[in-house]
C-alpha positions in Angstrom: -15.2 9.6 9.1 -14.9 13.3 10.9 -14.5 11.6 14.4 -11.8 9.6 13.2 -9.4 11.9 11.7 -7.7 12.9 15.4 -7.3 9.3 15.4 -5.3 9.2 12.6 -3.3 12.5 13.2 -2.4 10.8 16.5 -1.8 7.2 15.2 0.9 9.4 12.3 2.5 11.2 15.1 3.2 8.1 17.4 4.6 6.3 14.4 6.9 9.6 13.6 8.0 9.8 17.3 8.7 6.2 16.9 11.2 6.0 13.7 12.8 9.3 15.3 13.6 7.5 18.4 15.3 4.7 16.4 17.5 6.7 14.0 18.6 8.3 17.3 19.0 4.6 18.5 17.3 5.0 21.8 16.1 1.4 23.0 12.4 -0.3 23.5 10.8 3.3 23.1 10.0 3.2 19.4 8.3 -0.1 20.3 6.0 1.5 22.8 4.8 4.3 20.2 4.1 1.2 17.2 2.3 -0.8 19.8 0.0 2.6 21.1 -0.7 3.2 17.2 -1.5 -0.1 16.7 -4.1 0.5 19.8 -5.5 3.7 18.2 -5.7 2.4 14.7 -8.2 -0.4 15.6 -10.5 2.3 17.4 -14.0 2.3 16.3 -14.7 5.9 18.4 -13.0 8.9 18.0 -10.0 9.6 20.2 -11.6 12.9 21.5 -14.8 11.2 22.8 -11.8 8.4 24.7 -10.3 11.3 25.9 -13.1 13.8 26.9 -14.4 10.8 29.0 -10.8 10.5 30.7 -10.5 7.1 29.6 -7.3 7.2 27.4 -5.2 4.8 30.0 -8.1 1.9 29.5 -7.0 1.5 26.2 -4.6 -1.7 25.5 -1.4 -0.2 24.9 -1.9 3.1 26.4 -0.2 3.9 29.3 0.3 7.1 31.3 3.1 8.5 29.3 1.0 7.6 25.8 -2.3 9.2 27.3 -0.5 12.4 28.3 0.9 12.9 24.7 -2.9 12.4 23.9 -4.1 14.9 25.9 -1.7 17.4 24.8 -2.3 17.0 21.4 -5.5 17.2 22.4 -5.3 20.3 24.3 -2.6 22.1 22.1 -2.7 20.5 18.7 1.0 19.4 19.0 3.7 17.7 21.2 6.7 19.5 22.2 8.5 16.1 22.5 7.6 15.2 18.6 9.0 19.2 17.9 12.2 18.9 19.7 13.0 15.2 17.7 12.4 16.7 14.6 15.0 19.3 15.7 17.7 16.6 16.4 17.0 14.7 13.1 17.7 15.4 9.8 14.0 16.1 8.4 13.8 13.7 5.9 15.7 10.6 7.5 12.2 9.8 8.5 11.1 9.4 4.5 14.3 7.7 3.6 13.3 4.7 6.1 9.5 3.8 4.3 12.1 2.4 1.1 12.5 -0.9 2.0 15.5 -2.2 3.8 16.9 1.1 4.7 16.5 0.9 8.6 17.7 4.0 10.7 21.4 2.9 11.1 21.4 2.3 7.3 19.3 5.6 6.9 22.0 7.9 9.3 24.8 6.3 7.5 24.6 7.1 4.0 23.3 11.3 5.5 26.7 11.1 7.5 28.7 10.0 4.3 27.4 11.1 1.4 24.7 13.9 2.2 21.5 11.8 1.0 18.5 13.5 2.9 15.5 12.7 0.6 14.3 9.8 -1.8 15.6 12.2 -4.9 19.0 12.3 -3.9 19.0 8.1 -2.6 17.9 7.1 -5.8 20.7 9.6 -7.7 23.0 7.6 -5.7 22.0 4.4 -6.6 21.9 4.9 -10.3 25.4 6.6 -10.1 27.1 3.9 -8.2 28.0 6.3 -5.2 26.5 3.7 -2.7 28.6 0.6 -3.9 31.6 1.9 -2.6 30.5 2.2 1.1 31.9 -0.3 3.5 28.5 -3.0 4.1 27.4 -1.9 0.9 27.4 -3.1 -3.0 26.0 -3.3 -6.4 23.2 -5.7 -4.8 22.1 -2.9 -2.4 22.3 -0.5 -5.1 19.3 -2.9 -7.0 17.7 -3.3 -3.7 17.5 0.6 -3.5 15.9 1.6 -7.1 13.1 -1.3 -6.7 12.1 -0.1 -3.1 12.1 3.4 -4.3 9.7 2.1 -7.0 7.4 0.6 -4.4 7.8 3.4 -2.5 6.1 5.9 -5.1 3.8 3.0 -6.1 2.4 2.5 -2.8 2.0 6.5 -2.2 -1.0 6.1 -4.7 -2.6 4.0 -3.0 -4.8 2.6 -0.3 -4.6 -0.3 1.4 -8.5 -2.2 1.3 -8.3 -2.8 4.6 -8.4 1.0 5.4 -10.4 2.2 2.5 -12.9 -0.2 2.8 -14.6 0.6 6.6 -14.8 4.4 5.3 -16.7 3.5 1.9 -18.9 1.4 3.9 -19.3 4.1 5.8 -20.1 6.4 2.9 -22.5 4.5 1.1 -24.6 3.7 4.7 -24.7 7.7 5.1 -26.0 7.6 1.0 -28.5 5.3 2.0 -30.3 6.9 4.1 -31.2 10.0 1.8 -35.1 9.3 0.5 -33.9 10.6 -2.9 -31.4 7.2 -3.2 -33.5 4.0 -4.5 -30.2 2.2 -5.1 -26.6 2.8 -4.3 -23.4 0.4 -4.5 -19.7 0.7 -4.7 -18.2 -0.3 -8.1 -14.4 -0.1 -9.0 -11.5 -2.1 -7.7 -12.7 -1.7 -4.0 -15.9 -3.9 -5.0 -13.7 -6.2 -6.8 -12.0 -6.5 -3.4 -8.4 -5.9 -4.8 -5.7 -5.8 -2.4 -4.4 -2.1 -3.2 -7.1 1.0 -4.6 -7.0 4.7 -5.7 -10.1 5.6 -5.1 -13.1 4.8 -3.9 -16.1 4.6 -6.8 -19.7 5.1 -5.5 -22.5 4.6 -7.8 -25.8 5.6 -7.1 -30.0 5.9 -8.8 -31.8 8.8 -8.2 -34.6 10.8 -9.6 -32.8 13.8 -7.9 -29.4 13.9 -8.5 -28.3 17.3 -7.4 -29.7 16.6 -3.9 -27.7 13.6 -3.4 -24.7 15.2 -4.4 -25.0 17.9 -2.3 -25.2 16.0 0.4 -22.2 13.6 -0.8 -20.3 17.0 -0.9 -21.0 17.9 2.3 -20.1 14.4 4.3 -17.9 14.2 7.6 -14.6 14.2 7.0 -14.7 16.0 3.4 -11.2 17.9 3.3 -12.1 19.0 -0.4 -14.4 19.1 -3.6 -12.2 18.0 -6.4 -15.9 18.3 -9.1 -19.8 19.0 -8.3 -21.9 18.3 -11.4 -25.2 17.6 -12.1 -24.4 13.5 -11.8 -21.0 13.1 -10.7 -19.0 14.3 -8.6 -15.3 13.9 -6.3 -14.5 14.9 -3.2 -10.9 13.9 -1.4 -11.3 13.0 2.6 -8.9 13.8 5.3 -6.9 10.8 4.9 -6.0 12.1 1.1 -8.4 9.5 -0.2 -10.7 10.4 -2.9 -14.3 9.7 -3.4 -16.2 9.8 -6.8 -19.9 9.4 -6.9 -22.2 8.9 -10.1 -25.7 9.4 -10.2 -27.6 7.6 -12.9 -31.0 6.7 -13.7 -32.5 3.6 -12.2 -33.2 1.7 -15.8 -29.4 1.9 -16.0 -28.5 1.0 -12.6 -27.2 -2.3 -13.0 -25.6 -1.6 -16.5 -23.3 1.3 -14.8 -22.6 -0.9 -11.9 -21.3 -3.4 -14.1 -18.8 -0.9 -16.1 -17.7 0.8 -13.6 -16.8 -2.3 -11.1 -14.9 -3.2 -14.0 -11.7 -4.4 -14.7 -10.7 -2.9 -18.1 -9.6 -6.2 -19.1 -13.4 -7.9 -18.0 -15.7 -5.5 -19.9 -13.5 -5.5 -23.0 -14.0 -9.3 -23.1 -18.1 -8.7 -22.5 -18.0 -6.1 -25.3 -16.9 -8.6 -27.4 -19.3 -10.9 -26.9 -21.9 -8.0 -27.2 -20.8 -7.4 -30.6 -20.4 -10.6 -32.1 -24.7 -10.6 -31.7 -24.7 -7.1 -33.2 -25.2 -5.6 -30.1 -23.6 -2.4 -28.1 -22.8 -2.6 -24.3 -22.1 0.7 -22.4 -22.8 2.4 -19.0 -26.4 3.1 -20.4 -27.5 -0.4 -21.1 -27.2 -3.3 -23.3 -28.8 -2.5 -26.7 -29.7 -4.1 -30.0 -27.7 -2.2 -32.7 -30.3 -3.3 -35.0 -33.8 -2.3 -33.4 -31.9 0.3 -31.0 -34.1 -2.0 -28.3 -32.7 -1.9 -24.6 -31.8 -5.8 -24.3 -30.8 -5.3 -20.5 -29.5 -2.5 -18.0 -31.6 -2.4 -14.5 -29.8 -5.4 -13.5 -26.6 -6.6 -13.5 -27.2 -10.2 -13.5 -29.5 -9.4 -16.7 -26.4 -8.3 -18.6 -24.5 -11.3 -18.4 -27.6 -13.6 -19.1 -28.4 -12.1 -21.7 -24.9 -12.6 -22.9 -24.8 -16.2 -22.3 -22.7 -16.2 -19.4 -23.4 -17.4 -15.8 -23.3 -14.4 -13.1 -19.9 -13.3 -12.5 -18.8 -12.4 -8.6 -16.8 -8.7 -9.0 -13.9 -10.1 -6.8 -13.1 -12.7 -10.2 -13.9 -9.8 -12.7 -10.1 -9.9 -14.1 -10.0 -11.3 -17.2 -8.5 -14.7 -15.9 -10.7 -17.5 -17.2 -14.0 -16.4 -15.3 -15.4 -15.3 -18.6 -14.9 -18.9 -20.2 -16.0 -20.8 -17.5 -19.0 -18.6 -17.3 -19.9 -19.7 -20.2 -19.1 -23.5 -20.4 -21.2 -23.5 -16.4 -17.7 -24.1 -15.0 -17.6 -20.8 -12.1 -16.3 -22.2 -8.9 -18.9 -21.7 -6.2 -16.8 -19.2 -4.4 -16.2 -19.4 -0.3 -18.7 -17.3 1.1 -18.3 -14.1 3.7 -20.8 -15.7 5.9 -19.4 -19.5 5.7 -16.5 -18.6 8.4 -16.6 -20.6 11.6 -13.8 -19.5 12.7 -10.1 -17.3 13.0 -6.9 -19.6 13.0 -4.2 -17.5 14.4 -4.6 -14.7 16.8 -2.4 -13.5 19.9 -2.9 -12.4 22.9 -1.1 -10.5 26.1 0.3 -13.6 26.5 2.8 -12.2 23.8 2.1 -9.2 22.2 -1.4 -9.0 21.9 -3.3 -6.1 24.1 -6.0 -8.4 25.1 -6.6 -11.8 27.1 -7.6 -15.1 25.7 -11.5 -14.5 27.6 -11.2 -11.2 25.7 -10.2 -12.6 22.5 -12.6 -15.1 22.6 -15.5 -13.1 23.5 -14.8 -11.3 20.6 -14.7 -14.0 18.2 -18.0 -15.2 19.3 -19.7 -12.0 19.0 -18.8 -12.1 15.2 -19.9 -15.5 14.5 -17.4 -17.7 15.3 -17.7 -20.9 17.1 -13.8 -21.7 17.5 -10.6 -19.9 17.8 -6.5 -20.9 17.7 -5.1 -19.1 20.0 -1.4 -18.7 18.3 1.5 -16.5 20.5 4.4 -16.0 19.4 7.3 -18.4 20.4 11.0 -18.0 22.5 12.6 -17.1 19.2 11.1 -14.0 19.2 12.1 -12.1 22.5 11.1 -8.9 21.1 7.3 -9.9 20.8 7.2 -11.5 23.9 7.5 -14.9 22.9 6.7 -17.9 25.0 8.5 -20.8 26.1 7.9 -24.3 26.7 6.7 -24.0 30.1 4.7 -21.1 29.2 3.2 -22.4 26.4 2.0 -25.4 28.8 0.4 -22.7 31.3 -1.5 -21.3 28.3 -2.7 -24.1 27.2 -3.7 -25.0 31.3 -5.9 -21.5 31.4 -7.5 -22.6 28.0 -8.7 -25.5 28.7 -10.2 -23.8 32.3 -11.7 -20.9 29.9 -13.3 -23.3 27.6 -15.0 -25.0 30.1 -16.7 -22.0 31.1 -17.7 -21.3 27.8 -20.9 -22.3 25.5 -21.0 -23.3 21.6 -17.5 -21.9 21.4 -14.0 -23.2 21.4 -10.9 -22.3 22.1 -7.7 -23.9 20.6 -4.4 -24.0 21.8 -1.6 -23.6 19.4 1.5 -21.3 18.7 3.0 -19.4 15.9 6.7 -20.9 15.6 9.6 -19.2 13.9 11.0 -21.3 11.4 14.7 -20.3 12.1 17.6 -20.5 9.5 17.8 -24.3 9.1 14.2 -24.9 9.3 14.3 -25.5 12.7 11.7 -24.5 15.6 12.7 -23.0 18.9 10.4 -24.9 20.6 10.6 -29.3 21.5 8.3 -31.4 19.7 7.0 -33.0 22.6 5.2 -29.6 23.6 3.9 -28.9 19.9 2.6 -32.2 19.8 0.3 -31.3 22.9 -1.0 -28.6 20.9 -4.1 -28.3 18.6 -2.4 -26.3 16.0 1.1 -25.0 15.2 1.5 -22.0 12.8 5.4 -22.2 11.6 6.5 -18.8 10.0 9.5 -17.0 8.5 10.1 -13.8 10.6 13.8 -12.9 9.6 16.1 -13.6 6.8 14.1 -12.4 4.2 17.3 -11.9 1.9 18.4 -15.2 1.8 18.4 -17.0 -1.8 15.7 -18.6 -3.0 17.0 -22.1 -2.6 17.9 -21.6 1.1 14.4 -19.8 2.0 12.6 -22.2 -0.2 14.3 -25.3 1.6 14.1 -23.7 5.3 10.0 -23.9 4.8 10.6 -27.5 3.1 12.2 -28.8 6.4 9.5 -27.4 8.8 6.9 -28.5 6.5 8.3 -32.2 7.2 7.7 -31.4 11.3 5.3 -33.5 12.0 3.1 -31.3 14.3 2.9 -28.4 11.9 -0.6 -27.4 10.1 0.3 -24.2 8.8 2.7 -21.9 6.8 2.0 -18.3 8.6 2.0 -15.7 5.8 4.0 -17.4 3.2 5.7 -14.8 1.1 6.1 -12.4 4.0 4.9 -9.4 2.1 3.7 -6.2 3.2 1.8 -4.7 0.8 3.5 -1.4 -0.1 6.8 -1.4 2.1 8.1 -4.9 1.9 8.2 -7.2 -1.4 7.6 -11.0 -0.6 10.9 -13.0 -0.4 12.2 -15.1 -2.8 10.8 -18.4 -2.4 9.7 -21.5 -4.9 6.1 -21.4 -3.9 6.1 -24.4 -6.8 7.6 -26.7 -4.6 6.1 -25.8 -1.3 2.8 -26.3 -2.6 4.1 -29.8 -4.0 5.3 -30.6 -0.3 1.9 -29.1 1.3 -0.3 -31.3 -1.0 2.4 -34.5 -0.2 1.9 -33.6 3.3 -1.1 -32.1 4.3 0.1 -29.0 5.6 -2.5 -25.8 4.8 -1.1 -22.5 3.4 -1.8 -19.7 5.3 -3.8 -16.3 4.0 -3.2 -14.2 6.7 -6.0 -11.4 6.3 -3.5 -8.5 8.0 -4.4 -5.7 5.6 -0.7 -5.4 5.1 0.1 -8.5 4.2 -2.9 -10.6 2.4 -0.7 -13.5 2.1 -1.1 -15.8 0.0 -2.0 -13.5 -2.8 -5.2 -14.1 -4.7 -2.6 -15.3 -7.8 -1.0 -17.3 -5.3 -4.4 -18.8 -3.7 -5.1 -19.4 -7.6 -2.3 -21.9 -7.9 -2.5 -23.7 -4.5 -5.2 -24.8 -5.6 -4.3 -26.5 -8.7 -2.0 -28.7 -6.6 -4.8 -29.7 -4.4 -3.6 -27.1 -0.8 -6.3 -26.0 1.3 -5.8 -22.8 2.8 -6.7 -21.4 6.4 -7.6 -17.9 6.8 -6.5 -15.7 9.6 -6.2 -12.6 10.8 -3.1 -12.3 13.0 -5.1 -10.1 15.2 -3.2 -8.6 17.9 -6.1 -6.4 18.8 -10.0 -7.7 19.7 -11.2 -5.4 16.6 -8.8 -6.9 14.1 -10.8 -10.1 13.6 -12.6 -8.5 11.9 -10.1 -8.8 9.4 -11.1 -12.1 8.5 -13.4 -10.5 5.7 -10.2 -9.5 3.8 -8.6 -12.8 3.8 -12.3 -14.1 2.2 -12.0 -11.3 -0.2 -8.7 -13.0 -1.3 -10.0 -16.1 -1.6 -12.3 -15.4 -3.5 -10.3 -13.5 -5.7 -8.3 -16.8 -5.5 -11.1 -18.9 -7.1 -11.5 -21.0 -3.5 -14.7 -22.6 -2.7 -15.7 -23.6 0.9 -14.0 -27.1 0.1 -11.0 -25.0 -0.2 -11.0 -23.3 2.9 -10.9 -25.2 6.3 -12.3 -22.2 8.2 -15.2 -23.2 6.7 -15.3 -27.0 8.4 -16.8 -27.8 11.5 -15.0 -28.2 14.5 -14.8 -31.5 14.5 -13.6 -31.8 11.1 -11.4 -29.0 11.3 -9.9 -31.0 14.5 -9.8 -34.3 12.5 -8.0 -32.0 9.5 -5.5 -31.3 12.0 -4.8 -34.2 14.0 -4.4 -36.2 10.2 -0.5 -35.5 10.7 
């Protein structure tokens, strides 16, 4: 946690340096500052150690320029070039451009015209109709404005998983390996796996409590202690994310874990049922009102069999059915984390990827995998790099060459296509049809009406050499709502013709929803799961997108990552 945190000053500063540079309208440069924060955030070292080993330029995405900024910081705790754009640019311009669709020219324009320089004064104007009255602007942008400043403060309370995750892991690993722990756990909506937390919740048994708090209080990374008692206690990390630990005793372990994974909605369903038999259910235990007997408590599974129910996995813990069909022996047998074979849509330097199909590869088999789809981007999409016809046949050359060099792994060609404002691909059908898999996604338009976005995925679903929707609603979880789209009637053609939905496990985007995974799968659409990776370390992401199956109700049958290659091949060729 400690050796990260330069990481993450770092990866905030390039980000900064980045939006500065566009509001100023300077060209390609912000893109270079994303792309080296993208490089730093999938670090699994500190920075400093990168740095002190003078190996900042080895890292994708980090070129001289980038590793000199580095080494200042490093050196200085600051970059002059960061202090003199902050001098040129309104200070809060920056904060203006996190609401959604108010890019720098947008963001400049209404400072130039009507003075707005924070969120306060942007959402003033919108609720007074000052903004309607700009040329480019209405009533409709007005709307757009309040409900992206709601997002906005929504999203400043909280994490994404993705992020939070990794360091809780982290956190309860440390826990672990104190002699006065006998069990530990996370609980909350970070076990339930939900897309979005506020905290972290840590809940640990111990005959020594005080010790293990001590030590909680004094972790890497700890920026302050919010509460030391004598079983609980919060701390908040660097990142502003807090921590909250409770030590209980071990006869109550799995009774507290229960509570306190939660939801609200779950336990007040199972303390219902508890006192229908006369019976009291609490962090403490399950007990017979009658006799005052502990029924259950040391373990969790005991507390739901001794209230009639099959086990419950946290990730369905919502209060959406699970409780009904736990009890009628109807819980789907959820798509395991281990029952992966493979990640359908990565990219590579090819596009905009930092590393190179071997690379990629290499990486995906380490994890697990036995098969990959290797899925650039396409023509449409110059600023990523995208590939052409001819390029797409050269890449396709050098995988077949790579697989052949390769054992109990396989690498598939395919692309990621943009589905453009008719439906239409930028690439011919005789090339996609040479391919093993073709990804078609939305990448701009995203304000269009519902009936024109709804029937632009409609007509690329009726390509004949496309497998997947990419990320469906095009989301990004805390800056970007999905777009309006009739998921009703895409999942109606997906079933009609075979094509798979798409949860792309970018902890951003996590699209399809778990809601949305829910009601593919009453219409019969199996999903694929991928992680978009542009980075080796981001397939590891592929653990999010099985979180939101899961969350989704999917079972391996569900989930075609889950099928062996030769079914997976025969899946695809079907069309």
């Amino acid at each position: 946690m400690g050796e990260l945190s330069d990481n993450k000053k770092i990866v905030s500063i390039f980000y900064e340096m980045a939006d500065l540079l566009e509001i100023k309208g300077v060209a390609f440069k912000p893109r270079a500052y994303r792309r080296a924060a993208q490089a730093i955030e999938t670090l699994r070292e500190g920075i400093k150690a990168v740095y002190q080993r003078g190996e900042l330029e080895e890292i994708p995405g980090i070129g001289s320029s980038m590793a000199s900024k580095i080494k200042e910081f490093m050196e200085t705790g600051s970059i002059e070039s960061l202090e003199k754009l902050r001098e040129e640019v309104p200070r809060d311009l920056r904060e203006l451009m996190e609401i959604e669709g108010i890019g720098p020219k947008t963001a400049l324009e209404l400072h130039k015209q009507l003075g707005i320089s924070n969120i306060e004064e942007l959402e003033s104007a919108a609720k007074n109709g000052r903004i309607r009255n700009l040329k480019g602007f209405g009533t409709k942008t007005e709307d757009m404005v309040l409900q992206g400043v709601r997002m906005y403060r929504s999203a400043k309370e909280k994490f994404l998983l993705g992020h939070a995750l990794p360091i809780a892991e982290e956190i309860v690993e440390e826990l672990e390996k104190l002699r006065e722990v006998t069990k530990i756990n996370l609980a909350g909506s970070i076990r339930r796996r939900k897309e979005t937390i506020g905290d972290i919740d840590v809940l640990a048994a111990s005959k020594e409590p005080l010790m293990v708090i001590d030590h909680f209080t004094r972790l890497p990374g700890v920026e302050k202690v919010l509460s030391k008692g004598t079983t609980k206690s919060s701390i908040v990390l660097a990142e502003g994310l807090q921590v909250d630990l409770r030590v209980v005793e071990e006869e109550s372990f799995g009774s507290a874990l229960q509570y306190f994974t939660g939801s609200k909605e779950h336990n007040i369903r199972l303390r219902e049922i508890a006192i229908d038999r006369n019976w009291k259910l609490s962090e403490y235990g399950l007990i017979d009102k009658k006799t005052n007997e502990r029924i259950a408590g040391e373990n969790e599974g005991e507390i739901y069999k001794a209230l009639g129910l099959n086990y419950i996995e946290p990730e369905l813990r919502e209060n959406r059915g699970e409780i009904e069909a736990a009890s009628q022996g109807k819980l789907p047998h959820l798509v395991g984390y281990d029952e992966i074979k493979g990640d359908l849509h990565i990219h590579t330097d090819w596009s905009d990827g930092s590393h190179s199909i071997k690379t990629m590869a290499d990486a995906a088999k380490s994890l697990g995998h036995v098969y990959l789809a290797i899925c650039d981007h396409t023509k449409a999409l110059r600023i990523a790099g995208g590939l052409s016809e001819e390029e797409l046949h050269r890449q396709s050359v050098e995988i077949e060459k790579i697989n052949r060099s390769m054992e109990d792994f396989t690498i598939l060609s395919g692309a990621e296509v943009n589905i453009d404002s008719s439906g239409k691909f930028d690439i011919a059908d005789n090339v996609l049809m040479d391919l093993d898999i073709v990804v078609a996604s939305i990448h701009s338009g995203f304000k269009q009406p519902e009936a024109k976005i709804t029937e632009r995925v409609l007509t690329a679903m009726h390509n004949d050499y496309v497998n997947v929707i990419g990320h469906p609603t095009g989301r990004i979880i805390n800056r970007r709502g999905p777009y309006q789209i009739d998921l009703l009637k895409i999942f109606e053609a997906a079933s009609e013709q075979g094509v798979l939905m798409e949860i792309n496990a970018f902890p951003d985007r996590l699209d399809l929803s778990d809601l949305n995974c829910i009601r593919s799968k009453d219409y019969g659409v199996k999903v694929s799961i991928a992680t978009d990776a542009h980075h080796k370390d981001q397939l590891e992401y592929v653990e999010l997108g099985v979180a939101t199956a899961r969350r989704g109700w999917l079972e391996p049958k569900d989930v075609v990552n889950t099928y062996e290659l030769g079914e997976l091949k025969r899946l695809l060729n079907s069309r």
